[in-house]
Each structure stands twice: as C-alpha cells, then as structure tokens.
C-alpha positions as CSV (number, residue, x, y, z in Angstrom):
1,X,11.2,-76.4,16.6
2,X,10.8,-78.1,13.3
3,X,13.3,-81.2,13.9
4,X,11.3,-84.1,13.5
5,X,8.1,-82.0,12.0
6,X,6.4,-83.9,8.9
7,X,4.3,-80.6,8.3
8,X,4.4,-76.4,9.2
9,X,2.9,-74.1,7.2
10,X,4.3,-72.8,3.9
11,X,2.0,-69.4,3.4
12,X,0.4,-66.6,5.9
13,X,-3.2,-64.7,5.3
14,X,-1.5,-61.7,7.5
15,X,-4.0,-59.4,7.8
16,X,-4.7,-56.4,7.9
17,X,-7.1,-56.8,10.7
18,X,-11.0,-56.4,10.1
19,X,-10.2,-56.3,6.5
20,X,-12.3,-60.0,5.2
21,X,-9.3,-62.0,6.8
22,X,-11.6,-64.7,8.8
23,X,-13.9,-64.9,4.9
24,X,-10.6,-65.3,3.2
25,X,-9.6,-68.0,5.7
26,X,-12.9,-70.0,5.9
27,X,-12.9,-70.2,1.7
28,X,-9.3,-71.2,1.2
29,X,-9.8,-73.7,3.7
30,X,-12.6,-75.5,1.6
31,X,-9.8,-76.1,-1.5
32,X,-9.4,-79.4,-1.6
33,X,-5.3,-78.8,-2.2
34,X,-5.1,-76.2,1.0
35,X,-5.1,-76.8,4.3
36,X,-5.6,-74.5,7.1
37,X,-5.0,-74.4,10.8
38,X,-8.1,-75.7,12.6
39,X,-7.4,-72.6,14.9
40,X,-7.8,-69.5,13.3
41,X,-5.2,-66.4,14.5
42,X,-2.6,-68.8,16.4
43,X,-0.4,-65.9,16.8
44,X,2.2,-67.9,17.6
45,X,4.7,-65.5,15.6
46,X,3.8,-62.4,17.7
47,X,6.1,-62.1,20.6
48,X,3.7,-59.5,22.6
49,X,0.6,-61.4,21.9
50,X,0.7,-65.4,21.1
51,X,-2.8,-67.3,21.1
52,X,-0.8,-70.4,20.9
53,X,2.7,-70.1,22.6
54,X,4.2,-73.9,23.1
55,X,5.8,-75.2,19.9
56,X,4.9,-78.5,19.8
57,X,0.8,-77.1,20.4
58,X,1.5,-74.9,17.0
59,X,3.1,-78.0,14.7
60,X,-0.3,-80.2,16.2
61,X,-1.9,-77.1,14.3
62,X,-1.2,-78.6,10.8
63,X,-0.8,-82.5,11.0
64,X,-4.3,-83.2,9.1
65,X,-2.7,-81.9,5.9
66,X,-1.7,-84.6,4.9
67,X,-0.2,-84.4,1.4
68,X,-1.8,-81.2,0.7
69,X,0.2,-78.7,-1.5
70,X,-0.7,-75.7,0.7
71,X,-0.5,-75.1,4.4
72,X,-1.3,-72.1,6.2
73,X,-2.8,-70.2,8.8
74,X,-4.3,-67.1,9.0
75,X,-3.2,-64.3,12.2
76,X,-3.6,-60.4,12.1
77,X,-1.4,-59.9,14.3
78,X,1.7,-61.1,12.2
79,X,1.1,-57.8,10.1
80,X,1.0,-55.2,12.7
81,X,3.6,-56.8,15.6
82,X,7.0,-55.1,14.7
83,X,8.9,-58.6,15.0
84,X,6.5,-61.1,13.4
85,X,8.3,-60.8,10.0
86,X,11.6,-62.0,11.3
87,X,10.2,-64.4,13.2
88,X,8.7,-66.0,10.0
89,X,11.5,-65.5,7.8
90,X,13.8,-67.7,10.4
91,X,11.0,-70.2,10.5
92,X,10.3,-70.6,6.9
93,X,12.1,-68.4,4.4
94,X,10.2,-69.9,1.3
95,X,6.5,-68.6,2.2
96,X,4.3,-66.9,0.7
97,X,2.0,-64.4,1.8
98,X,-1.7,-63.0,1.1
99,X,-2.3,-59.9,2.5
100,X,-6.2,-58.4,2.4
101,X,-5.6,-54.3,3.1
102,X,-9.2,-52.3,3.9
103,X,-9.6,-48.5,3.8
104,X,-7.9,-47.8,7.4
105,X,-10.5,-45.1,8.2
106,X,-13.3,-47.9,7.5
107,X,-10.9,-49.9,9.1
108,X,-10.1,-48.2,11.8
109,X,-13.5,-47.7,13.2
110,X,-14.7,-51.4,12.2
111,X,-11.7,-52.2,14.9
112,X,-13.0,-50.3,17.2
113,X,-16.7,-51.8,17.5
114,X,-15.2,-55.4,17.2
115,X,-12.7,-54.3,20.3
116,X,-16.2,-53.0,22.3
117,X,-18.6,-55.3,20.6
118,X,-15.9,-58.2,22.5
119,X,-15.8,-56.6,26.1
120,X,-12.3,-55.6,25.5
121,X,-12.7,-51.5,25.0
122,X,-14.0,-49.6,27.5
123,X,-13.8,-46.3,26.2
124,X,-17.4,-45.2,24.8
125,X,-16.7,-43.2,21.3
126,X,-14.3,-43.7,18.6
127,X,-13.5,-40.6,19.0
128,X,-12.2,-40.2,22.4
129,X,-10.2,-43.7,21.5
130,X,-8.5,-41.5,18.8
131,X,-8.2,-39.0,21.0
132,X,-6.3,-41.3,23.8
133,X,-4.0,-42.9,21.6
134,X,-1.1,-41.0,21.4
135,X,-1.3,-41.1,25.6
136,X,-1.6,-45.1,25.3
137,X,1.3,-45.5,22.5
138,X,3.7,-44.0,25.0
139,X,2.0,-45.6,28.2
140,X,4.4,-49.0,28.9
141,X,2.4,-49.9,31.6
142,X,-1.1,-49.9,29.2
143,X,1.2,-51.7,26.6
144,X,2.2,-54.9,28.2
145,X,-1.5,-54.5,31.0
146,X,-3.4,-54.0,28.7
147,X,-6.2,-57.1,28.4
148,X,-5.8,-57.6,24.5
149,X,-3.6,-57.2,21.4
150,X,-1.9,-53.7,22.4
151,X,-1.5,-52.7,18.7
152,X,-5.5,-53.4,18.3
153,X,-6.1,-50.3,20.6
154,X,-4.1,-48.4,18.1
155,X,-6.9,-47.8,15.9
156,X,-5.1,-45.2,13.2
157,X,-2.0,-46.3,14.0
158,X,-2.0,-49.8,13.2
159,X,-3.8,-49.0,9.7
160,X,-0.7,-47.3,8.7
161,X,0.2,-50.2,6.4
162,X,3.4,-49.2,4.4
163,X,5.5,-49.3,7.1
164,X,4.2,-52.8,8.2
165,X,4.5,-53.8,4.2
166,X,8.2,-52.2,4.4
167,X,8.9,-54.6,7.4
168,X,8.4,-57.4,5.2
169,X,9.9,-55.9,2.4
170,X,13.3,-56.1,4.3
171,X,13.1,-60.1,5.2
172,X,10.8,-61.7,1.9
173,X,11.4,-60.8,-2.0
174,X,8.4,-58.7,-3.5
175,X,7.4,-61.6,-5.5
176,X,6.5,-63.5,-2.4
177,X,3.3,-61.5,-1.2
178,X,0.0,-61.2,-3.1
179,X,-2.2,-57.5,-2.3
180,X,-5.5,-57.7,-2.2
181,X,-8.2,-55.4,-0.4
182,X,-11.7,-55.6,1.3
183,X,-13.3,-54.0,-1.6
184,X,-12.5,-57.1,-4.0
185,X,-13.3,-59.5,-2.0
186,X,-16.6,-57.9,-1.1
187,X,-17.6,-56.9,-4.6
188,X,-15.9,-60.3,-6.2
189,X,-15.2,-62.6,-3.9
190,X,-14.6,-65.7,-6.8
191,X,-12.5,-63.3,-8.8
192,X,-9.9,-62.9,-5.7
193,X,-10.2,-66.6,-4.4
194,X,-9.1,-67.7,-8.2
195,X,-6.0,-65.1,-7.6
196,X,-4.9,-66.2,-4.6
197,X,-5.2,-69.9,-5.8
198,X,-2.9,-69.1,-8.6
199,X,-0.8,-66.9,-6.4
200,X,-0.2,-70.4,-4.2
201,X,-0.2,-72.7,-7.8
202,X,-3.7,-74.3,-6.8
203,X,-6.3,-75.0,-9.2
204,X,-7.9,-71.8,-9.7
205,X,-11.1,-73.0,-10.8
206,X,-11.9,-73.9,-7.4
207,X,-15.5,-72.4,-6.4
208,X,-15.9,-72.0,-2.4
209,X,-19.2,-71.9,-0.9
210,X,-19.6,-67.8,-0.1
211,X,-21.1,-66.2,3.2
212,X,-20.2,-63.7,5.3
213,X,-18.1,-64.3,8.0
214,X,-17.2,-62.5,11.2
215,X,-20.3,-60.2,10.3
216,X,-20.3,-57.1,12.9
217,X,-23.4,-55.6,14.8
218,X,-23.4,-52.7,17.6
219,X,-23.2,-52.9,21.5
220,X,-24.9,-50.7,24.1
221,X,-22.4,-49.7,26.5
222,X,-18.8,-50.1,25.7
223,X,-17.9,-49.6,29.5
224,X,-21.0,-52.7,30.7
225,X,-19.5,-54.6,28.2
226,X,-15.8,-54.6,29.8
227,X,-17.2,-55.0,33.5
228,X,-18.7,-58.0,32.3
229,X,-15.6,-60.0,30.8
230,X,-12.9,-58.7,32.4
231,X,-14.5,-57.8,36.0
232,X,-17.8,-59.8,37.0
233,X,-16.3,-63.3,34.9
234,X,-13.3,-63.5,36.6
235,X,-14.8,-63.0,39.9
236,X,-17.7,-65.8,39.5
237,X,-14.7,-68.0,38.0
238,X,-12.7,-67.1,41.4
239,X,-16.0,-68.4,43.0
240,X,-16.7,-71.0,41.5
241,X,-20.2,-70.3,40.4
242,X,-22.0,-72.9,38.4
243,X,-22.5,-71.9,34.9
244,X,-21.3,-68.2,35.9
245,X,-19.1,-68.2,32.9
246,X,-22.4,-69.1,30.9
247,X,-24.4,-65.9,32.5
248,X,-22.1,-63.6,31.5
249,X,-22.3,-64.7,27.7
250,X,-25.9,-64.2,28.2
251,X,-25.4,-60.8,29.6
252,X,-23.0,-59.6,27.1
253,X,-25.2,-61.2,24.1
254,X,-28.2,-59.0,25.6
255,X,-25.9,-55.7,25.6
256,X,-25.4,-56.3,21.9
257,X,-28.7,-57.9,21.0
258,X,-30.8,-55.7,18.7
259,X,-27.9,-53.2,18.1
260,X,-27.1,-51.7,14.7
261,X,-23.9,-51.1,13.8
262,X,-23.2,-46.6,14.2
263,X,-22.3,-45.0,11.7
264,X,-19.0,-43.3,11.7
265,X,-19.5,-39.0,11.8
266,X,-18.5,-37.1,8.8
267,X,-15.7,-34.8,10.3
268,X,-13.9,-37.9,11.6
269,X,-14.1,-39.6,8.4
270,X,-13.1,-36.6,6.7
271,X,-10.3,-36.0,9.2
272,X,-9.0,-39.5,9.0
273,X,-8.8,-39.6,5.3
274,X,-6.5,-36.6,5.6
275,X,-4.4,-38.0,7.6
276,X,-4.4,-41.5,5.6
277,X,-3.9,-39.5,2.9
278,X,0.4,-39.7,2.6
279,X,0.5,-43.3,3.8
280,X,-1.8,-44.7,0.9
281,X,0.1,-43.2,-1.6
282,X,3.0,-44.9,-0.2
283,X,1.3,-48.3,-0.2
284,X,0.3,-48.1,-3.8
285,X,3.8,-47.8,-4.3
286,X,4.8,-50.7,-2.5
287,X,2.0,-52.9,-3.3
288,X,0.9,-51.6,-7.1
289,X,-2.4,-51.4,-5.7
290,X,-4.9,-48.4,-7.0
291,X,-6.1,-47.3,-3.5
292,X,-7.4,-44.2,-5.5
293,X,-10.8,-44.2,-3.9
294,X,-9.9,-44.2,-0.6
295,X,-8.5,-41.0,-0.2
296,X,-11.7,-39.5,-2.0
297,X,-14.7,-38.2,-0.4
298,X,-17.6,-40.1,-0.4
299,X,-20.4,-38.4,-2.4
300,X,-23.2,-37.2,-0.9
301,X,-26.3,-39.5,-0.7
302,X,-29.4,-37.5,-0.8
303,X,-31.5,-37.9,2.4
304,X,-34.5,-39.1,0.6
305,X,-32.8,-42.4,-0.5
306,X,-31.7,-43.2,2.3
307,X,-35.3,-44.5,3.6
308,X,-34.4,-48.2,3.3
309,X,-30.8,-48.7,2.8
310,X,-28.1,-50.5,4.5
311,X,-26.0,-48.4,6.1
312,X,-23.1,-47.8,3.9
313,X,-20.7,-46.4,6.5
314,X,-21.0,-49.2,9.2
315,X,-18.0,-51.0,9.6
C-alpha cells in the first residue's frame, strides 16, 4: 500500500467518540505546519466499518500536504474496533497519537442522541438501549446487519476506555500517545491545542480560530427518524424519484427542528457512574489523567436557579 506513496499520515486524533474529536480536528487542521485529511473519520483502519476502503482512495486523502511536518486524520472508530491498533502499527510504527477521553456516562448518552438524532437508532430511550445491549453484543446477526458502526450501539460498552488504551499499549510505546479529555478542551480549548502542538513538535503558539463543532440538539421520534433513512430513502432512490433523496433531508431536519437536547435522569447517571466507577480508575493509571470528578456526584442545583440556564446535563 505505501510503495510509490510521497505522503500517509504520521499521527491519529483516535477518539473517543463524542468526546470534541471533530473541534480537535477542525483546529489542528488550521496550523499552518499540520495537515489533515479533507475527509474527516476515513476509517479505513477498522476492518468492521471502513468509510474509505480502497487504498489508493485513502493515500489521495493526504497528497495536499505538501511538505507539511504533520499529517493526520482523525477516525473514532480506530479506538473502539478491537483490530484498528495493529492495523496501524503495520502501517506506520512511528505515529503518534492524540486521544480526547469524555466522562463515558456523558458520553454514553451524548452517543446515543447523535446515533437517533442521525436516523440510525431506532430504539426510543437510553434507557431501553442500555437495557438491550447485552442481547445486541451477543447477537452476530445485529453485529455485521446492523446499519452503522456496531460498537456505536454499544453505548457503556465502548466507553470502557482502558481496555481500548491497553490495546494500544501492546503495539505503541507509552510515550507515543497524548491524553486529553472533553473537559479541557471545553474549559481551555488554546491551552490543549498548544499541548498537542508540542506533543507533534509544532509551533505551539499557534492560535486557531474557536467554535463549536458537531454541536448536538434533540429529535422527536427516534423510530420516524430510522423509517426515514433507512426505509422511505432507499425506496424513492429504488424509484427514482426526483429530489426524493432531498425530501427526506427535509423530513428528518423537521423531526429534529426546534428540539432541545433531554436531559439524562438521575438514577441512570447515578447508576452509570457506578458502574464506570472501576474502569476510570484503571484509566488514570494508564493514562496519568485525574478523572477524579467523574466518578463524583454532581451536586445538586437548586431548582430556583435553574430558571435560565443551559442545560448542564445535555450531552
């Protein structure tokens, strides 16, 4: 794959997803000394789920870098697909890796309105997904049918990091990943940009332009929202209808239009965090991170401040 190749990349934003990777992306792509893929999550590394599959289509990826010192791309996936590591490490053993970890109970529910907000979950709680999970990780037929990522409809499981983090631990040297969260980059985003620059030896006094990227927002019906993508598109598109495909954007904008994001109820949040509890401790060992807050309750807000507030528990 890379006889011939002038360019492939040399570092990975690996995830974890909903965590600030697409922000992370869009701001190291502005460095004048970093280039990124023009296709965000090419997946190509993830043998259950590639986005880009033919060789040749992923090198075309990176040859507008030119000269530049850095060259990545950024793909979830790579950090929750069991094989993704070795994959990369026969690829290119010398990369290094940038790896933004959220709270997986924030996490985990932030996945689950992306996966329904997208027409791609059709079950209509978080909490009956939890409660199905265990009867889809052991379902072969809903792992390889399935019309997504399969590991995305693991919403606890795949934010059980340390076991991802050990995967990589057994093909790359410690000293080739840099830990950041969600929390950082939200509360500082300049302080982690300047870390990861000198993490990848670019100048570090680089100032990106800052927005929020990939912001999320609420949908109306979960199970409307499937029927349209996966149902009613594929059957105008077996029909040919002109500008079908357009109406069903329309249709699935409308379910989400005016939508707030839910917030997540107390006694899952409370029940997730107890069963996070082990596997964050295990990924401050691994990483050196102080996940500390995570695994402690979130203080009560009185109900008279509230008038007015974002809501602080939407993913």
């Amino acid at each position: 794959m890379t006889k011939g190749s002038p360019v492939k990349p040399n570092f990975f934003i690996l995830g974890a997803g909903k965590s600030g990777t697409t922000s992370l992306y869009v701001y190291l792509a502005q460095h004048p000394e970093i280039f990124m893929s023009f296709v965000k999550e090419p997946t190509f590394f993830c043998d259950c789920f590639q986005i880009v599959k033919n060789p040749a289509d992923y090198l075309a990826l990176f040859e507008g870098a030119g000269d530049r010192k850095r060259v990545g791309e950024a793909s979830h996936a790579y950090l929750t697909c069991p094989r993704s590591a070795a994959l990369l490490r026969a690829f290119t053993p010398d990369a290094k890796f940038v790896v933004i970890l959220r709270n997986p109970v924030d996490r985990a529910f932030s996945l689950y309105q992306h996966m329904t907000r997208m027409g791609d979950e059709w079950v209509g709680s978080f909490e009956e997904a939890l409660a199905i999970e265990e009867a889809r990780t052991l379902d072969s037929t809903f792992k390889f049918g399935n019309p997504q990522y399969f590991y995305n409809y693991l919403y606890f499981r795949s934010g059980l990091y340390s076991e991802q983090i050990e995967r990589y631990y057994q093909w790359f040297e410690r000293s080739r990943f840099l830990f950041v969260t969600f929390d950082e980059l939200k509360s500082d985003a300049l302080a982690v940009i300047g870390r990861v620059c000198e993490f990848l030896d670019v100048d570090p006094s680089f100032t990106p332009k800052i927005h929020v990227h990939n912001k999320g927002h609420g949908v109306r019906s979960p199970g409307w929202q499937f029927f349209l993508k996966h149902r009613l598109g594929p059957f105008l598109s077996r029909l040919y209808v002109p500008r079908g495909a357009a109406a069903v954007r329309r249709l699935m904008d409308w379910n989400c239009r005016g939508v707030a994001l839910p917030s997540m109820d107390s006694g899952t949040r409370d029940a997730l965090r107890s069963r996070y509890t082990e596997d964050i401790r295990k990924v401050e060992d691994l990483t050196g991170l102080d996940l500390s807050r995570w695994v402690q309750p979130r203080p009560a807000v009185p109900q008279a401040n509230l008038i007015g507030k974002p809501n602080r528990d939407a993913a």
